[in-house]
MARMAR-671557 format. One record per atom (N, C-alpha, C): residue in one letter; x, y, z. Coordinates in steps of 0.001 Angstrom, whole numbers, plus 500000, padded with zeros to 6 digits. Example, Ala and Ser with C-alpha at 12.3 -4.5 7.8 and 13.67 -1.06 7.14 Angstrom:
REM MARMAR-671557
A513190494310507800;A512300495500507800;A513200496700507800;S512850497750507080;S513670498940507140;S512900500030507870;
//
This chain:
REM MARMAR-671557
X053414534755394497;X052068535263394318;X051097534367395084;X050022535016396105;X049015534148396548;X048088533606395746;X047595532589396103;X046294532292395370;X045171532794395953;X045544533236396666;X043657533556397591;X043653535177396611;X044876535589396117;X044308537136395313;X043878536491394085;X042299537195394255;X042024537124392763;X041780538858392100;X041883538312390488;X041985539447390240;X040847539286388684;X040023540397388351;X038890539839387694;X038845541403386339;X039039541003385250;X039606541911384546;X038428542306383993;X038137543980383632;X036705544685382984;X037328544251381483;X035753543815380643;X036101544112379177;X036955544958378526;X036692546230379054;X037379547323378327;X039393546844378524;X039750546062379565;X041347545743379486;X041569545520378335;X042960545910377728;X043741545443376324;X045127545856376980;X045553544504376920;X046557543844377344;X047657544491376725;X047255544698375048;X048629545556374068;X048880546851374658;X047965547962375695;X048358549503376059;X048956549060377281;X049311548050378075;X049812548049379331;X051276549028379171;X051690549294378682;X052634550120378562;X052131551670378278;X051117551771377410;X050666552974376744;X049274553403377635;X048951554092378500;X048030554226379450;X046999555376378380;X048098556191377106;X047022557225376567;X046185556195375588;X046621555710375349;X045671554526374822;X044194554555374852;X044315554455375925;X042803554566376559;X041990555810376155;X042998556752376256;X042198557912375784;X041820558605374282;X043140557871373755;X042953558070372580;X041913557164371868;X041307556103372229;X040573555154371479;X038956555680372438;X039104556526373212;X037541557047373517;X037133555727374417;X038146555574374758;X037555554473376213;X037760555813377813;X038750556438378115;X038376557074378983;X038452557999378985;X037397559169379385;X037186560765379100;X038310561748379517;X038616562880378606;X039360563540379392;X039198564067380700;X039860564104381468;X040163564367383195;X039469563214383655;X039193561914383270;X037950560966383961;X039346559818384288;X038700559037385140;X039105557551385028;X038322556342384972;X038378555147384550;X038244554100384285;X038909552405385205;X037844552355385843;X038384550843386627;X038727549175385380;X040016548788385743;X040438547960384858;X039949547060385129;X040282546636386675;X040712545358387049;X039655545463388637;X039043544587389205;X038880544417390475;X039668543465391147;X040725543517392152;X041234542664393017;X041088542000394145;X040752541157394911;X040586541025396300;X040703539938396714;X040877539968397920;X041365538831399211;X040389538993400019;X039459538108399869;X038566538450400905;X039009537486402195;X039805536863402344;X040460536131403521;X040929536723404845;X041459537914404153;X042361539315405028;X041388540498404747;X040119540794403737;X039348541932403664;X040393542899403003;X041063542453401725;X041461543177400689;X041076543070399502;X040967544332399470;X040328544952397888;X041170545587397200;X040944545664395850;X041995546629395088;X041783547101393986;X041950548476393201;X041463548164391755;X042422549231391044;X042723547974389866;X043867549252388888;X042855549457388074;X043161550716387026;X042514551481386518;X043263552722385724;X043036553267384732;X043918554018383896;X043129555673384110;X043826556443384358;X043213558270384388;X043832559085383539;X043325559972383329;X043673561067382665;X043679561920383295;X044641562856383467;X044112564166384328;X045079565356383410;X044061566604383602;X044659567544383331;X044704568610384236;X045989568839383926;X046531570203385539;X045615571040385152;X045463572110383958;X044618573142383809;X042837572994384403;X042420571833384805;X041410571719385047;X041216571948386485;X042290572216387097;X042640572427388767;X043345573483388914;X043694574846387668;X044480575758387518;X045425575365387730;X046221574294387264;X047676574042387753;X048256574255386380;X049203573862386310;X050396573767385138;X051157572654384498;X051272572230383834;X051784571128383170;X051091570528382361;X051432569346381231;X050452568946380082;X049788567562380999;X048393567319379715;X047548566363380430;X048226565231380061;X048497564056381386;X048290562906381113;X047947562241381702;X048093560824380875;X046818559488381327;X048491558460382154;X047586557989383476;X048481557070384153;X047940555803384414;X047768554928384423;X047536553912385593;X047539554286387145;X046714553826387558;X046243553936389328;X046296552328389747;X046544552249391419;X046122551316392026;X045419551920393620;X044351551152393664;X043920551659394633;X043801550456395853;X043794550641397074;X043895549320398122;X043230549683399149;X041896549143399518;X041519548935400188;X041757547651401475;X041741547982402949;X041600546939403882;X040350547015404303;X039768546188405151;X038601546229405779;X037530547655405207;X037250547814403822;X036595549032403508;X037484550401403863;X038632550379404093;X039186551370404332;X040551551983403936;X040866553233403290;X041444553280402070;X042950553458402863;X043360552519401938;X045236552535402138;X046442553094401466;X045947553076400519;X046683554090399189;X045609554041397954;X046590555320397472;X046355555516395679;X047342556187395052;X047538555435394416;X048883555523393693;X048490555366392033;X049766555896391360;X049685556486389689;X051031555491389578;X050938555059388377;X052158554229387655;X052324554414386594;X053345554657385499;X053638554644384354;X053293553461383022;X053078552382383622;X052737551105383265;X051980550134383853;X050988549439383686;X050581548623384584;X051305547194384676;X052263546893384307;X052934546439384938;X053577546794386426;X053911547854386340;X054595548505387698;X053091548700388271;X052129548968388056;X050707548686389054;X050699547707389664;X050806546191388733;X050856545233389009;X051564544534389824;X052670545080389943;X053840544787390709;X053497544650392607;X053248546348392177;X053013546707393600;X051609546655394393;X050642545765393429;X049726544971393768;X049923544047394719;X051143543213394191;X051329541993394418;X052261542224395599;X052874543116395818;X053723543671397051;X053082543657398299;X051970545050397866;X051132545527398733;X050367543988399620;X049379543244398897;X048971542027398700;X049888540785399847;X051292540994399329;X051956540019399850;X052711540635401546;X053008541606401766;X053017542515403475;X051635542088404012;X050140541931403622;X049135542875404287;X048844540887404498;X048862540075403505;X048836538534403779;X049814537740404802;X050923538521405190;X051887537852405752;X051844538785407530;X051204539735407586;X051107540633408661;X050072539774409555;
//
């Protein structure tokens, strides 16, 4: 893990749903179909940014099909400019590939 990533956690984080992403929704922290920024990340050394964050989405709200649920996101910015967004089951596995993403874009 670098030290130049820092990572700067919103009040609303609770460390006990990192596994449970409906969490969030069920305790009226994030709206249905909405999302919520957790965490801000960045390297400003290399001009990386990043932010996990937990969503809810429901297919019927896009006429699609399937039941609503809440995921974890990571999002990555380089130089202001978007590199992915990605959904995880856990923020651990957000976290992970934080530190992935983070560790290619530092070593490039």
């Amino acid at each position: 893990m670098s030290d130049t990533l820092r990572i700067v956690w919103s009040s609303i984080y609770r460390a006990e749903w990192d596994e449970t992403p409906g969490q969030y929704v069920a305790q009226g922290i994030v709206a249905w179909g909405r999302s919520r920024r957790l965490a801000r990340c960045e390297d400003a050394t290399i001009g990386f940014k990043a932010y996990l964050g937990v969503q809810h989405y429901d297919p019927a709200r896009w006429y699609g099909n399937g039941e609503p649920v809440a995921k974890f996101f990571l999002s990555i910015f380089l130089h202001n400019q978007t590199l992915t967004l990605q959904t995880f089951p856990t923020l651990p596995q957000a976290l992970a590939a934080l530190h992935e993403y983070h560790r290619r874009l530092a070593e490039a």
